[in-house]
Structures are given as C-alpha cells and as structure tokens.
C-alpha positions in Angstrom: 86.9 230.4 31.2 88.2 226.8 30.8 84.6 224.8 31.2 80.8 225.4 31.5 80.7 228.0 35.1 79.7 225.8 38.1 76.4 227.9 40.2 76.4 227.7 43.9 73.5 229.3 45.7 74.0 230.0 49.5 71.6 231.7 51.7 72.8 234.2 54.6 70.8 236.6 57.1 71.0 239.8 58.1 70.9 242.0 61.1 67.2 243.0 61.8 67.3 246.2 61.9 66.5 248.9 58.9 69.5 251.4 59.0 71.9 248.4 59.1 70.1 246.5 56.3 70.1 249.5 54.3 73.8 250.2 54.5 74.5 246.8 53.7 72.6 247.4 50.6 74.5 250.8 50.1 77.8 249.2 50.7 76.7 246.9 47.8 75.9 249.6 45.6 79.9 249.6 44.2 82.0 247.5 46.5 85.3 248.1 46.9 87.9 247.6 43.9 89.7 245.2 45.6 86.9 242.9 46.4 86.0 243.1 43.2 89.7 242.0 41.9 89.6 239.2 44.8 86.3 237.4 43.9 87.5 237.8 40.0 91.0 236.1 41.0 89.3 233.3 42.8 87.5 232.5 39.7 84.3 234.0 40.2 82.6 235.0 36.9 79.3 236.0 38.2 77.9 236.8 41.6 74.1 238.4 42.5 72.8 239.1 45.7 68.8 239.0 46.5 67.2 239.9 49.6 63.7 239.0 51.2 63.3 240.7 54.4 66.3 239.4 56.2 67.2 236.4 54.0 69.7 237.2 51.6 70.5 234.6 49.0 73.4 234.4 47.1 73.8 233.0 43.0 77.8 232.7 42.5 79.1 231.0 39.2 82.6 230.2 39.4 85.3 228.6 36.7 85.5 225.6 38.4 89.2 225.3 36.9 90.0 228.4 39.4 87.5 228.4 41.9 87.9 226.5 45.0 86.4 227.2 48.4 88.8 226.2 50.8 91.6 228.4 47.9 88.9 231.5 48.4 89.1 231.3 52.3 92.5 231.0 52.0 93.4 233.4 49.6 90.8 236.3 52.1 92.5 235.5 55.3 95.6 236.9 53.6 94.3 240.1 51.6 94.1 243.3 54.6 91.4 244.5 51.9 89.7 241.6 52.3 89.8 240.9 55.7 88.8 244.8 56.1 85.5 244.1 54.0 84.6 241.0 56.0 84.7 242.6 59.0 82.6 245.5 57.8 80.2 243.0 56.7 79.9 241.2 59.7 78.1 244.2 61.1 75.1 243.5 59.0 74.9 239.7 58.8 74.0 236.9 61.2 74.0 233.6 60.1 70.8 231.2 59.4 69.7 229.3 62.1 70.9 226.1 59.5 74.4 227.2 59.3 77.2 225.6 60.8 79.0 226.7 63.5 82.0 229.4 62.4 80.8 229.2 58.9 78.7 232.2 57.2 77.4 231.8 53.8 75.7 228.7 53.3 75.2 226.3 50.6 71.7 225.8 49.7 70.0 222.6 48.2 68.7 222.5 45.1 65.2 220.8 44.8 64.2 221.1 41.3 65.7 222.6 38.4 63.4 223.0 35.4 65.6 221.9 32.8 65.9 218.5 34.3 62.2 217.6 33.8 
C-alpha cells in the first residue's frame, strides 16, 4: 500500500424479512472468489459488514492510490461476476430512506472521532 488506507463508512438496509436477511448473511459467509479479487483490484484493503436489525453499515479502507469510486463502479459494470453478485444482492437490500436516488450504499458522516479530541 502506497499511503496511510483512507475509511469510508456507508450505511445500507435490508429487506425486512428474516429468511432474506439471513441468506444475505449466509451469502456473506465466503463470497464469491471473484468478488473477493474485484474489491482487492479496486484497492480495497479492508472491508467489514455490521448489521442492527435492518441497518447494515459498512467500514471499507481503501489505498487511496488505487481506490476510486467512480473507477470501482466502472470497473463492476464490466465484470459478468460482478454484475451477477450485485444482482443477487439486490434481493436482500433496499436502500435508506437518506440515499440518493439510483445510488445504494451510502456514505455516512462522521461526527466525532475520538482521536481528534
């Protein structure tokens, strides 16, 4: 990694309903090899998933010498693999009443960091 990883935490929702959350979770148990090998090629270096009810949030550190979001998007609209998983995906998810129109993840502000103080 060229520089200090960049965080990004983004916030996403999920179907309400039990059987689909838990295959979500299931699917996340190992995902897909390629998947893997995509978010890796787009420079992500770390990526964790939490859930609270139907909230999920996302923490995604990224080399920000690779790592672009507009390059990601990009990069998925042209991998069948990829394309395959987000479809799958959007089975389970919804987005949050907060996120922009055609948009799925979202970015999440951060209010205090502990550090800082």
């Amino acid at each position: 990694m060229s520089m200090a990883a960049v965080r990004y935490a983004l916030a996403l929702d999920l179907v309400d309903d039990a059987q689909r959350i838990a295959d979500y979770e299931k699917a996340h148990e190992k995902i897909w090899p390629e998947v893997r090998e995509h978010l890796r090629g787009q420079g992500v270096v770390q990526m964790e998933i939490y859930r609270l009810g139907t909230r999920l949030f996302m923490v995604m550190e990224v080399d920000p010498a690779l790592y672009s979001a507009e390059g990601m998007a990009q990069a998925s609209l042209h991998n069948p693999a990829i394309v395959r998983w987000e479809a799958l995906m959007w089975t389970y998810q919804v987005p949050t009443p907060w996120t922009p129109a055609g948009e799925k993840w979202a970015p999440m502000t951060k209010i205090f960091d502990l550090s800082a103080q």
